[in-house]
C-alpha positions as CSV (number, residue, x, y, z in Angstrom):
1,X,127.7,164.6,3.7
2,X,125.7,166.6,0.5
3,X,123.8,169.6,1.4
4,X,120.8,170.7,-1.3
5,X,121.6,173.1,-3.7
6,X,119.4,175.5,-2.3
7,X,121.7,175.4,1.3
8,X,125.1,175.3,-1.1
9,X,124.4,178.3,-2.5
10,X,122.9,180.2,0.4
11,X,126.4,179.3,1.9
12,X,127.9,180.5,-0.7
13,X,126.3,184.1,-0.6
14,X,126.6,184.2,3.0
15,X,130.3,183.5,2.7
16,X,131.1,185.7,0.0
17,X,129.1,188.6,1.8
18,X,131.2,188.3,5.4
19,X,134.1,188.3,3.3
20,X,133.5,191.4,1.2
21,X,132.2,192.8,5.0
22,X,135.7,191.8,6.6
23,X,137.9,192.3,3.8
24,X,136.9,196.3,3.8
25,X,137.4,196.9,7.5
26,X,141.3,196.2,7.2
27,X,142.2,196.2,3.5
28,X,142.3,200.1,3.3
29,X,145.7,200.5,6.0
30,X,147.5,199.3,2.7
31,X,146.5,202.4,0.7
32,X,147.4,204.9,3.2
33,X,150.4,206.5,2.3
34,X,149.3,206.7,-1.7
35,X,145.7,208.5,-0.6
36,X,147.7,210.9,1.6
37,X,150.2,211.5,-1.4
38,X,147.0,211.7,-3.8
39,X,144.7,214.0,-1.9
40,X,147.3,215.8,0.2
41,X,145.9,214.4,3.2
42,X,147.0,214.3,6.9
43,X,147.4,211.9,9.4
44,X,144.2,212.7,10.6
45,X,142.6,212.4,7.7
46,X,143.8,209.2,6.8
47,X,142.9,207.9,9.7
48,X,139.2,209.3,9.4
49,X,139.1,207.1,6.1
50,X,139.3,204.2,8.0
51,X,137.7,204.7,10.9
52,X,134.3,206.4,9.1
53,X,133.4,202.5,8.2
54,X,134.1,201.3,11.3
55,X,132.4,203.9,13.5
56,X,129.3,203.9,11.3
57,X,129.8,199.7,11.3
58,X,130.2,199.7,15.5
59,X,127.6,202.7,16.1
60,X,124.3,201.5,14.0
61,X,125.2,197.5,15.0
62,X,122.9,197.7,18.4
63,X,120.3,199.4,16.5
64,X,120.6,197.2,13.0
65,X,120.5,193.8,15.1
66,X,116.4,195.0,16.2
67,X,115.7,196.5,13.1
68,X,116.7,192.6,11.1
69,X,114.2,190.9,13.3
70,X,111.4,193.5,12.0
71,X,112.6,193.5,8.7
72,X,113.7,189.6,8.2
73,X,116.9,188.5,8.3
74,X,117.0,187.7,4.3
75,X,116.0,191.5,3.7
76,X,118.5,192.8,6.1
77,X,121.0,191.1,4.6
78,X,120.1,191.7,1.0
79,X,119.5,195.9,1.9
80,X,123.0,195.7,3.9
81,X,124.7,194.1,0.7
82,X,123.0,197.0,-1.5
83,X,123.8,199.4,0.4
84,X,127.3,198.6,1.0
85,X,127.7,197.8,-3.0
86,X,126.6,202.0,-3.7
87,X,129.4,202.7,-0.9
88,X,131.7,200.9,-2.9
89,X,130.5,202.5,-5.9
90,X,130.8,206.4,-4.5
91,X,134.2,204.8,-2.8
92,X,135.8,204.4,-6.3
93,X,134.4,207.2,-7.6
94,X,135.9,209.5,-5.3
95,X,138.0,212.4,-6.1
96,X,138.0,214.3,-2.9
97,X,138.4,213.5,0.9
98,X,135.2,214.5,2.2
99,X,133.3,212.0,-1.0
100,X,135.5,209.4,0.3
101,X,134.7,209.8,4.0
102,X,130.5,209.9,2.8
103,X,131.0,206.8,0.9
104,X,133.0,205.1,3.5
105,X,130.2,205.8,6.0
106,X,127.5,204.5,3.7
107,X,129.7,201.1,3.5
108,X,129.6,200.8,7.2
109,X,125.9,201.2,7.2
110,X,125.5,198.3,5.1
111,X,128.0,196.5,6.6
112,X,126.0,196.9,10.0
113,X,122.9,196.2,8.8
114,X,124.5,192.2,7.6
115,X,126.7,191.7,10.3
116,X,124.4,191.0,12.9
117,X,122.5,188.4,10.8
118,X,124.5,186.2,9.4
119,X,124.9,183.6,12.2
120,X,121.5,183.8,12.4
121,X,121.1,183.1,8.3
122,X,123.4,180.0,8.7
123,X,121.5,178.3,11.9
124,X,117.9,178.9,10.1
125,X,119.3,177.7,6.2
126,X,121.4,174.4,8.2
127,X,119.5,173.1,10.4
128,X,121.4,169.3,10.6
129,X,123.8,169.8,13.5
130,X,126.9,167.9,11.4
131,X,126.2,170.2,8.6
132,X,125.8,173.2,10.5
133,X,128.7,172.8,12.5
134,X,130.6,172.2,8.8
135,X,128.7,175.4,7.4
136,X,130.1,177.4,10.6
137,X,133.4,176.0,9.9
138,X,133.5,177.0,6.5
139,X,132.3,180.7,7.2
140,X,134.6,181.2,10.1
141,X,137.2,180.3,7.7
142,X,135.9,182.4,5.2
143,X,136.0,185.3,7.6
144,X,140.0,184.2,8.6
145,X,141.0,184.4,4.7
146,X,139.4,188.0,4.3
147,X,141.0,189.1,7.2
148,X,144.8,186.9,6.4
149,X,144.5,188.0,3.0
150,X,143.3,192.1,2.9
151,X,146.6,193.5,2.9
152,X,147.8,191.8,0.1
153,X,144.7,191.7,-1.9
154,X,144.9,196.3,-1.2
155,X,148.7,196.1,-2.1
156,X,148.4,194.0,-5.0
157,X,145.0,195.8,-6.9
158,X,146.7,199.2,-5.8
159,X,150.1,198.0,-7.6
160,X,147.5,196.9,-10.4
161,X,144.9,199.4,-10.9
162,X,145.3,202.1,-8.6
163,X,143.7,202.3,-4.9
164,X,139.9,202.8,-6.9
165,X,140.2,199.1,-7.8
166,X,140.3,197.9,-3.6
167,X,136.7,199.1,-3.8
168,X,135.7,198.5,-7.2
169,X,136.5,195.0,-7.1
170,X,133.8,194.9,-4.1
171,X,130.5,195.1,-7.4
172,X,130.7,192.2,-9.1
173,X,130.7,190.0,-5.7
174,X,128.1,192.2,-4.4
175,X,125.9,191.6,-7.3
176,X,126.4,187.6,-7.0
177,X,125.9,187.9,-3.2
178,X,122.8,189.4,-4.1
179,X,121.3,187.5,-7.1
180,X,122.0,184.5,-5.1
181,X,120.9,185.4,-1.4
182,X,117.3,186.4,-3.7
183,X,117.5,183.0,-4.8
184,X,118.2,180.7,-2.2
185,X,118.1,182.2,1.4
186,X,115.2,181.5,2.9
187,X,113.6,184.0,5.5
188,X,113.5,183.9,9.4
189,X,110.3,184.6,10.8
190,X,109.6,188.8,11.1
191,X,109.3,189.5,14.9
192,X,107.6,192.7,16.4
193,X,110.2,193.9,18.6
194,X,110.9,197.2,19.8
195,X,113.6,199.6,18.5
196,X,113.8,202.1,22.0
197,X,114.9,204.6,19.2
198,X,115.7,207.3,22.1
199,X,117.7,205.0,24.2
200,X,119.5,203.5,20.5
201,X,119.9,207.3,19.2
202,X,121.8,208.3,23.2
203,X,124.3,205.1,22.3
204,X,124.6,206.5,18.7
205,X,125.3,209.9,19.8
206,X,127.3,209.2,23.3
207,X,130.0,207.0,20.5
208,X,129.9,209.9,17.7
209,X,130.5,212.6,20.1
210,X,133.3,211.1,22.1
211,X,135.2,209.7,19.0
212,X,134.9,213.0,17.1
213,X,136.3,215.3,20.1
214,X,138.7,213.4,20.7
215,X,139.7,212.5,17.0
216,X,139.1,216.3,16.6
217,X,141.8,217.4,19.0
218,X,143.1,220.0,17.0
219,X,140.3,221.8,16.1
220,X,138.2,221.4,19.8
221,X,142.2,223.4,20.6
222,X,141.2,225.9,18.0
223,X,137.7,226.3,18.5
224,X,137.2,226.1,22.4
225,X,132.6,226.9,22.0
226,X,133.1,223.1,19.8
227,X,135.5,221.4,22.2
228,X,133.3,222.9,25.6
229,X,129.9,222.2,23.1
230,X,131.1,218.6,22.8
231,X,132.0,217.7,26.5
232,X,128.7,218.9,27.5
233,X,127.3,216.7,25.4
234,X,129.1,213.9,26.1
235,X,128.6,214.4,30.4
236,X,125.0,215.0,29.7
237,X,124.0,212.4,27.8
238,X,126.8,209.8,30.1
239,X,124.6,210.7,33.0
240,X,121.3,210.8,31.8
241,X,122.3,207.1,30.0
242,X,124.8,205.7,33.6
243,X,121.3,206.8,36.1
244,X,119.0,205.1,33.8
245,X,121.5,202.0,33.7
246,X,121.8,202.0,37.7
247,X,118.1,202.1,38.1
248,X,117.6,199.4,35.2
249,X,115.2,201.6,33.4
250,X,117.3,200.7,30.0
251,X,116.2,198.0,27.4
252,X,118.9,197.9,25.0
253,X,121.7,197.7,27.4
254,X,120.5,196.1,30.7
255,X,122.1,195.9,33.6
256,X,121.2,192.0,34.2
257,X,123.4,191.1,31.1
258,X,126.7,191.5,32.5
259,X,128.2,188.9,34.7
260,X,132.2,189.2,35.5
261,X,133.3,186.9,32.9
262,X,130.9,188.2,30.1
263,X,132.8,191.8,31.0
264,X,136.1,190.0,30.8
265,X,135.0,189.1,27.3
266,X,134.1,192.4,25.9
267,X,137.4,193.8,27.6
268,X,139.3,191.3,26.2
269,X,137.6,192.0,22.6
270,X,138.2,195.7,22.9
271,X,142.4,194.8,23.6
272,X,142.8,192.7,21.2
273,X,141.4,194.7,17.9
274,X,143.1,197.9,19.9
275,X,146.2,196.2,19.7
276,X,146.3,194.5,16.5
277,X,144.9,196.8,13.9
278,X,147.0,199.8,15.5
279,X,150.0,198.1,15.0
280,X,149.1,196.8,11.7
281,X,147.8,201.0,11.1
282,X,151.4,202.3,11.9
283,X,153.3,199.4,10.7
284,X,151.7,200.0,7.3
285,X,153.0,203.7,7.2
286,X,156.1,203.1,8.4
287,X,157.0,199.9,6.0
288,X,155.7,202.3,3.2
289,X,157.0,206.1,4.6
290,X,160.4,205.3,6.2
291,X,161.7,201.9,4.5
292,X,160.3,202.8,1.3
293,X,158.0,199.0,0.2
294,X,155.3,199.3,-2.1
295,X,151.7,197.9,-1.0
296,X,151.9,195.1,-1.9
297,X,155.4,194.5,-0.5
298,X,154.1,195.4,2.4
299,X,150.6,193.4,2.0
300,X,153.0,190.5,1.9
301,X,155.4,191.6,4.5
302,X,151.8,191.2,6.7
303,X,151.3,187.5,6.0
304,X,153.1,185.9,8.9
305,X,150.8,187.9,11.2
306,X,147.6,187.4,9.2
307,X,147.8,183.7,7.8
308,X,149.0,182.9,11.4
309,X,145.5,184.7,13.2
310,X,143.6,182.9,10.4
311,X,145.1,179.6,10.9
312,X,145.0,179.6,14.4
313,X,141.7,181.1,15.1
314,X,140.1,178.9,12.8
315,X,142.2,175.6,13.9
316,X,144.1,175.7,17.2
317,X,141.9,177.7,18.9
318,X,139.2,174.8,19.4
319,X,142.0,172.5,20.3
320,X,143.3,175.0,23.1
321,X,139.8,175.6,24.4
322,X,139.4,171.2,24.5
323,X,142.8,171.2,26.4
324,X,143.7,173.7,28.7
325,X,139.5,175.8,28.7
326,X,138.2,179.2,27.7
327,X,140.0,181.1,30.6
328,X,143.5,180.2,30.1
329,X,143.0,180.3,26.3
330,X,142.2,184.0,26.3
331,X,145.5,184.1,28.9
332,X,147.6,183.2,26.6
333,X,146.4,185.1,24.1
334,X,146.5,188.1,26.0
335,X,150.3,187.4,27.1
336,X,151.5,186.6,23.3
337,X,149.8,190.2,22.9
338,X,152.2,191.8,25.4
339,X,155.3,189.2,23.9
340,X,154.9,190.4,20.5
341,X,154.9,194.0,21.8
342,X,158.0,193.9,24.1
343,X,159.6,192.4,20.4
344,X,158.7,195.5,18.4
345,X,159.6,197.5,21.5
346,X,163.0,196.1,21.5
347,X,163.2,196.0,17.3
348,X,162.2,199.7,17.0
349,X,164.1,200.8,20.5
350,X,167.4,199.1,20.7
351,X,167.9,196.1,18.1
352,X,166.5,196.6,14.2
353,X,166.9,192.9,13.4
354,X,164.5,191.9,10.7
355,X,163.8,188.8,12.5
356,X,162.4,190.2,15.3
357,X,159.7,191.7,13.1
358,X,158.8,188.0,12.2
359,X,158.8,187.0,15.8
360,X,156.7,189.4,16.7
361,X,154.4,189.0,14.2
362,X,153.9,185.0,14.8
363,X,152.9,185.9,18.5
364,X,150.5,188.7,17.4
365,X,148.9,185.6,14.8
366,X,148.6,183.6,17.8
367,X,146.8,185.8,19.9
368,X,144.1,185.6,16.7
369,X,142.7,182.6,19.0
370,X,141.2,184.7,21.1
371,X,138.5,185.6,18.8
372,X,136.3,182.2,18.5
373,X,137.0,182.3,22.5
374,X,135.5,185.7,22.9
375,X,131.7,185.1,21.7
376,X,131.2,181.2,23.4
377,X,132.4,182.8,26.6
378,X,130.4,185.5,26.3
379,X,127.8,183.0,25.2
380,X,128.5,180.6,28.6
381,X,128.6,183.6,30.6
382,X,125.1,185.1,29.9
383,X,121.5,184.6,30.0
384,X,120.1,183.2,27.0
385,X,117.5,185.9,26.8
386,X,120.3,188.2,26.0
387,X,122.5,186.2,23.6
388,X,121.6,188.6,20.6
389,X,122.5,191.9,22.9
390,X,125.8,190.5,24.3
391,X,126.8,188.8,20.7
392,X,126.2,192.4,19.0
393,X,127.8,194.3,22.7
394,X,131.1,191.9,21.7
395,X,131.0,192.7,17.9
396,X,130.7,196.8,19.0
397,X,133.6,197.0,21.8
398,X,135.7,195.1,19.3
399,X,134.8,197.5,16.6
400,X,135.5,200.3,19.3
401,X,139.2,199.0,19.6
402,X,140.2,199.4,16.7
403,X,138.6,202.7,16.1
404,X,140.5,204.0,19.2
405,X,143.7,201.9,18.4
406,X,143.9,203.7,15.1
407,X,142.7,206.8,16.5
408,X,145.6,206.9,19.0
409,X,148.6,206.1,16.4
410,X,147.2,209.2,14.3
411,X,147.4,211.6,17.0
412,X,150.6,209.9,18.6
413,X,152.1,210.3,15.1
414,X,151.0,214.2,14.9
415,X,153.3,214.9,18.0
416,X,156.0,212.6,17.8
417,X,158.5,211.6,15.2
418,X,157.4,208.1,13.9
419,X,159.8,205.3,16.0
420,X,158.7,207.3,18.8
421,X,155.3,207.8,18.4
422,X,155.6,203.3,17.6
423,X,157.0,202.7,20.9
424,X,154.3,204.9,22.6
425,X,151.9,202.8,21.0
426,X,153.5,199.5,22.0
427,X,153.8,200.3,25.6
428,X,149.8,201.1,25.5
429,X,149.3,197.8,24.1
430,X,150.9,196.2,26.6
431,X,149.3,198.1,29.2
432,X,146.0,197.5,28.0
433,X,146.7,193.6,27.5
434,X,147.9,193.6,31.2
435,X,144.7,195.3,32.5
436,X,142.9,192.3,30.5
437,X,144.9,189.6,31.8
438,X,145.1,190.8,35.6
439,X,140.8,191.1,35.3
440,X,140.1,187.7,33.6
441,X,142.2,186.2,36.4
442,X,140.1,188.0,38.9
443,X,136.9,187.6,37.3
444,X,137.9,184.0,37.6
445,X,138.6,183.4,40.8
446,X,135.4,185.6,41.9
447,X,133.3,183.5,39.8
448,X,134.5,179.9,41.1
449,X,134.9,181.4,44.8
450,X,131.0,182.2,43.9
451,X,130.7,178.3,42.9
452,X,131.7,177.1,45.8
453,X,129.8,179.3,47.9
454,X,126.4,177.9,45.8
455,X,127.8,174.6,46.6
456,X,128.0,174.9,50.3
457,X,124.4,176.5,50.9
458,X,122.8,174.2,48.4
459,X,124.5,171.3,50.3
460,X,124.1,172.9,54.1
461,X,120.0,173.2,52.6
462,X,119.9,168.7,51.4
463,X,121.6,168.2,54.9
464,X,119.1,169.9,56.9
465,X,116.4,168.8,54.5
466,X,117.6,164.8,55.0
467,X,117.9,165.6,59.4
C-alpha cells in the first residue's frame, strides 16, 4: 500500500510536529532538580515551569480549535509550529526564572494553536480509509514514543549539553516541520465561524484565576486584598458562566453536549493525567533529591512505565476494546491506577523493595490504554455536531489533570517532608481513580437502564400501531 510523496511527507511533518508538541509537555520533570539548583528555585517555582506550558496549552485550546477553522488548518499549524519554535528559542536562552516562565507560555501557545488540528490534517491529506487508518496508526504511535521516550531524551541531553539543549534540540525539527508542512500539506477549506470571544475570554480567565490562587497559596496567605481579589473573581465569573450554562445561553460549552458517558470520559481523562504525571513530577525529585540518580538514570529508571503506556495504548488497547468494550476497558484502567498506587504506597510506607517500584510502574503503563478509549467514547457518546467541542473539552480536562496533579505534589511537598508528602499524593490518586470507577459504572447502568426503557415504549408504540 504506497501513498504519494506529497501524503508521505505531509505525514511526516505532522508526525514530527505532535512529537515535538508531546515530547515538551513531560520531558521537563527530568530537569527539575538541576533548574532549582541553577536558579535557586523553589518548589513552587519549579513547578510553575512546567505547568506555564500546560496552562497556556489547556487554556487557549477551546479558543485555538475556532480560530483554525478561520484561519485554515495548514496555517494554524504552520503559526503553532513558529510560534512554539521562538518559545524554544527564548526557552534556551533563558538565564532567569521569570524569561523561562514567558518562554514556556509562548510554547504552549503554539502548542495549542496545532493540537487541535492535526487529526483534522491527517483525515483531509488521507483520504483512502486503509491508508488513513495506517496514517492514524502511525501518528498515534508517534505520539506514544514522545511520550515513552521524554524522560530519557531530558536526562540524556541534560547529561550531554546541559538542560538548554532539551529545548534547543526542539529548532532544527521545527524548521523541517515547517519547510515541509509549506510544501506538502494541503489546506482544509476556511470556515466563517464564530469566536464568542466574551464567553472564550470567561473560560480563559475562570482557569487562570483558579490555578494561580490556588498555586499562589503562599502569597494569597501574605497578601489577603490578592487572595479575597481573586475569589471574587473566581465566584463572579462561576456564576455569571453556571446561570448562562443552565439557561443554555452559552455557545462554546453547551449544555446539550454532555451525556453521562461523554462526562465519564472527561472525568476519566482528568484521573488519569492527574495521576500519572504527579507521580512521575515527585518521582522525578525524589529519584534525583533523596537517592541521588542523575537524569538520565532516572529518564531510564521511567521506561517500564512509559514504553509500557506507549505499547499498550498504541497495541492492546484496540484488542481490549474488540474483546471485553469501551466500558470495562476504562475499568480496568482505572483499577491498575489504584493497584499501582497501593504498590508505591506500600514501597514508600512499609516495604522499600526495588521491585515494587517495577510493579507499580507496569500497572501505571497499563492504565496508558485508557487514552485511545477516552476520545471514541467520547466520540460514541455525543452528537456529531459537537465532535470538535467534546474532542478539544477531552484534550483540556486532561491538560487540567496534570496541571493540578503537579500542582498538588508542589504544595504537598512545601508542608510535608518528601515520603510523606508521596503517600499523600498516592492516597489522592486512588481516591480520585475510585470516584472515576464508581461513576462509569453508574453512568452505565443509567444509560442501558435508559436503553431498555426506549425499547419498551418504541415496542409498546409498533404493538398498538399493528392492533
Amino acid at each position: 500500500m504506497k501513498y504519494s510523496q506529497q501524503k508521505l511527507i505531509s505525514l511526516v511533518s505532522i508526525c514530527i510536529g505532535t512529537f515535538l508538541i508531546i515530547l515538551d509537555t513531560n520531558i521537563v520533570n527530568i530537569l527539575i532538580p538541576e533548574l532549582r539548583r541553577e536558579m535557586d528555585l523553589t518548589i513552587s517555582q519549579t513547578s510553575w515551569i512546567i505547568n506555564s506550558y500546560v496552562l497556556a496549552f489547556a487554556s487557549l485550546i477551546l479558543l485555538f480549535a475556532r480560530i483554525s477553522k478561520r484561519i485554515g488548518a495548514k496555517n494554524a499549524f504552520i503559526f503553532g509550529i513558529t510560534i512554539f519554535m521562538i518559545g524554544s528559542i527564548l526557552c534556551g536562552l533563558s538565564d532567569v526564572y521569570v524569561e523561562l516562565v514567558i518562554a514556556r507560555i509562548i510554547q504552549g501557545i503554539g502548542a495549542a494553536l496545532f493540537a487541535p488540528i492535526a487529526t483534522k490534517l491527517l483525515s483531509s491529506t488521507v483520504t483512502e480509509p486503509k491508508k488513513r487508518a495506517i496514517a492514524f496508526g502511525v501518528w498515534s504511535g508517534t505520539s506514544g514514543m514522545a511520550f515513552a521516550f521524554s524522560p530519557m531524551v531530558g536526562g540524556f541531553l541534560n547529561e550531554l549539553w546541559g538542560w538548554q539543549s532539551v529545548f534547543l534540540i526542539n529548532i532544527p525539527f521545527s524548521l523541517i516541520v515547517i519547510l515541509t508542512a509549506s510544501i506538502a500539506i494541503k489546506d482544509v477549506k476556511k470556515e466563517q465561524t464564530s469566536l464568542f470571544m466574551k464567553e472564550q475570554i470567561m473560560i480563559v480567565l475562570l482557569m487562570l484565576t483558579f490555578v494561580y490562587i490556588t498555586h499562589e497559596y503562599k502569597r494569597m496567605y501574605e497578601t489577603p486584598f490578592l487572595l479575597i481579589a481573586g475569589i471574587l473573581l473566581l465566584l463572579i465569573l462561576g456564576s455569571i458562566y453556571s446561570r448562562k450554562f443552565q439557561q443554555n445561553l452559552t455557545h462554546v460549552i453547551q449544555r446539550q453536549m454532555f451525556s453521562r458517558l461523554n462526562i465519564s470520559s472527561l472525568l476519566n481523562g482528568f484521573t488519569y493525567n492527574f495521576s500519572i504525571y504527579g507521580i512521575m513530577y515527585f518521582l522525578s525529585i525524589y529519584f534525583q533529591d533523596n537517592l541521588y540518580l542523575s537524569s538520565l538514570e532516572t529518564g531510564i529508571k521511567f521506561l517500564p512505565l512509559t514504553v509500557s503506556a506507549m505499547l499498550i495504548s498504541s497495541f492492546l488497547s484496540l484488542i481490549l476494546v474488540n474483546r471485553i468494550g469501551q466500558t470495562f476497558t476504562q475499568q480496568l484502567c482505572l483499577f491498575a491506577i489504584i493497584c499501582g498506587s497501593s504498590i508505591l504506597c506500600i514501597y514508600f510506607g512499609i516495604s522499600g523493595v526495588p521491585s515494587f517500584i517495577l510493579i507499580s510502574f507496569i500497572l501505571l503503563g497499563f492504565s496508558g490504554a485508557i487514552a485511545p478509549v477516552l476520545m471514541n467514547t467520547a466520540f460514541l457518546t455525543t452528537s456529531k455536531m459537537y465532535h470538535n467541542e467534546i474532542s478539544s473539552l477531552v484534550n483540556l480536562l486532561r491538560q487540567m489533570g496534570s496541571i493540578i496533579g503537579i500542582m498538588i505534589v508542589s504544595i504537598m511537598l512545601h508542608f510535608f517532608e518528601s515520603k510523606i508528602a508521596i503517600l499523600y499524593f498516592l492516597l489522592l490518586t486512588m481516591l480520585s481513580s475510585s470516584i472515576a470507577y464508581l461513576y462509569l459504572v453508574w453512568a452505565h447502568k443509567m444509560e442501558e437502564r435508559s436503553f431498555k426503557c426506549n425499547d419498551k415504549i418504541t415496542g409498546s408504540h409498533t404493538n398498538k400501531g399493528e392492533g
